[in-house]
N, C-alpha and C positions, 0 to 999 in steps of 0.2 A: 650722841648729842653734840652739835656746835658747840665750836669756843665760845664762849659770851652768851650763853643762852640757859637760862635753867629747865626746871624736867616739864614745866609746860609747853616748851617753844619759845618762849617767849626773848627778847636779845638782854642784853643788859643795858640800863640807862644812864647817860642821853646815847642814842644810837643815830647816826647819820646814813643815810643812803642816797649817794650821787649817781646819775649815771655815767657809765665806763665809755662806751662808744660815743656817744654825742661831747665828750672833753677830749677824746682824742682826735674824733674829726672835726673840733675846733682848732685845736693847737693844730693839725695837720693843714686844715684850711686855711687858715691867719698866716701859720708859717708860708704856703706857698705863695699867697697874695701877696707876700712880703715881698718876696723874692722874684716874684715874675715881676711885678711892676719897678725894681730894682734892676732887672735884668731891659726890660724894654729902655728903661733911662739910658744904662751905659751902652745898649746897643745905639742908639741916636747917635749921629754927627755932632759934632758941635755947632753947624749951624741948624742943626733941627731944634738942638736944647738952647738955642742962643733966642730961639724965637717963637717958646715956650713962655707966655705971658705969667705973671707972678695970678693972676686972675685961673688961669688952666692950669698951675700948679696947686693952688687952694683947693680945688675942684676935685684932684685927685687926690689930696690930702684926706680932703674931707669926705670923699667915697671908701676911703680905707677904712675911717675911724669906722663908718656907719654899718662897715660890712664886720668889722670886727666887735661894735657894741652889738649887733646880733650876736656874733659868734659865743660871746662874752656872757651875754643872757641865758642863750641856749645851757650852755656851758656848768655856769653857776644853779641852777635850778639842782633843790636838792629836798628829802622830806629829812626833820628831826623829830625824833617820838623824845617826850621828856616824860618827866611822872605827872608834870599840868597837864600833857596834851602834845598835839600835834601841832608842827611847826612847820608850812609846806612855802618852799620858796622856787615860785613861775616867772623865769626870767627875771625880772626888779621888780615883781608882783609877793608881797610877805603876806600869807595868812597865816592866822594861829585856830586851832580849834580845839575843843576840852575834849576830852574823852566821850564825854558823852552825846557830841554831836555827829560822831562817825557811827555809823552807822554798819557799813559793809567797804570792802574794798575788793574792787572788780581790777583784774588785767584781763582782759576779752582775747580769742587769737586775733592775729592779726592787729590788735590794738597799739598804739606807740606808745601808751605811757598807762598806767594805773587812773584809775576812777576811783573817788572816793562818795559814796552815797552819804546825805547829809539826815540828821533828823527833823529837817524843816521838810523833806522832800525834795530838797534840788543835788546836784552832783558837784564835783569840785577835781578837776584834772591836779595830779601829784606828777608834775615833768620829772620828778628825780628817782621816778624808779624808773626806764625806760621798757618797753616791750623787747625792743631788739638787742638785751643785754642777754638774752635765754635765761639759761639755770639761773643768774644773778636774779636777774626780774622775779622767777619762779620764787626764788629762796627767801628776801625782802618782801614779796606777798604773804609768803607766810608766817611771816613773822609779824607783819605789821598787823596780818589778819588775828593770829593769836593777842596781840597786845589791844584791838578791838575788842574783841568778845572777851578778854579777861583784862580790861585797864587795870594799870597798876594803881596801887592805895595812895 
């Protein structure tokens, strides 16, 4: 039996599940973009960066931030199982849902992230389990799956 988990499966609560590979090919993306555009500056002459308008510096300023508030989104997306319910956070997207609105939770192969089937009938993407985490994915489905068909009181 897992650490943190009783003889159902089930984890212990509140239980957080982030994905591993998309926060490190964040921080590994942002870091390089840091540094290559760092690196392109100090390669320039000084009359190349002399004649670099404060207008093309903002530019690239503000492509940095934009590529890193993706990274940042991707990144943070995470599901929490509490005793109310599910707590699933898509990028700067927060949904909460009660136990009894889950219905099923599907990782498909080949799927990037977990599906969660709702009891209105529509589905609801969970970015914080990822598919291409393997065994992680596998192990966090089954848990979430047990905490579904048996919510806790």
């Amino acid at each position: 039996m897992p650490a943190g988990s009783d003889a159902t499966g089930q984890p212990a609560l509140p239980r957080t599940w982030r994905p591993l590979g998309p926060r490190i090919a964040g921080a590994v993306a942002g870091g390089a973009l840091l540094v290559i555009t760092a690196m392109l500056w100090i390669g320039f002459d000084d009359e190349t960066r002399a004649s670099v308008t404060p207008f093309q510096r903002g530019t690239v300023i503000a492509m940095y931030l934009l590529g890193f508030s993706l990274l940042y989104a991707l990144a943070r997306s995470r599901v929490v199982a509490r005793r109310e319910g599910l707590v699933v956070v898509n990028g700067y997207r927060r949904r909460e849902y009660a136990w009894a609105q889950v219905v099923a939770v599907h990782l498909g192969r080949g799927a990037p992230w977990v599906t969660l089937d709702l009891a209105d009938g529509t589905s609801a993407p969970a970015m914080g389990i990822q598919g291409s985490d393997g065994a992680r994915a596998r192990q966090a489905v089954r848990q979430l799956r047990a905490l579904v068909d048996d919510p806790p009181a």
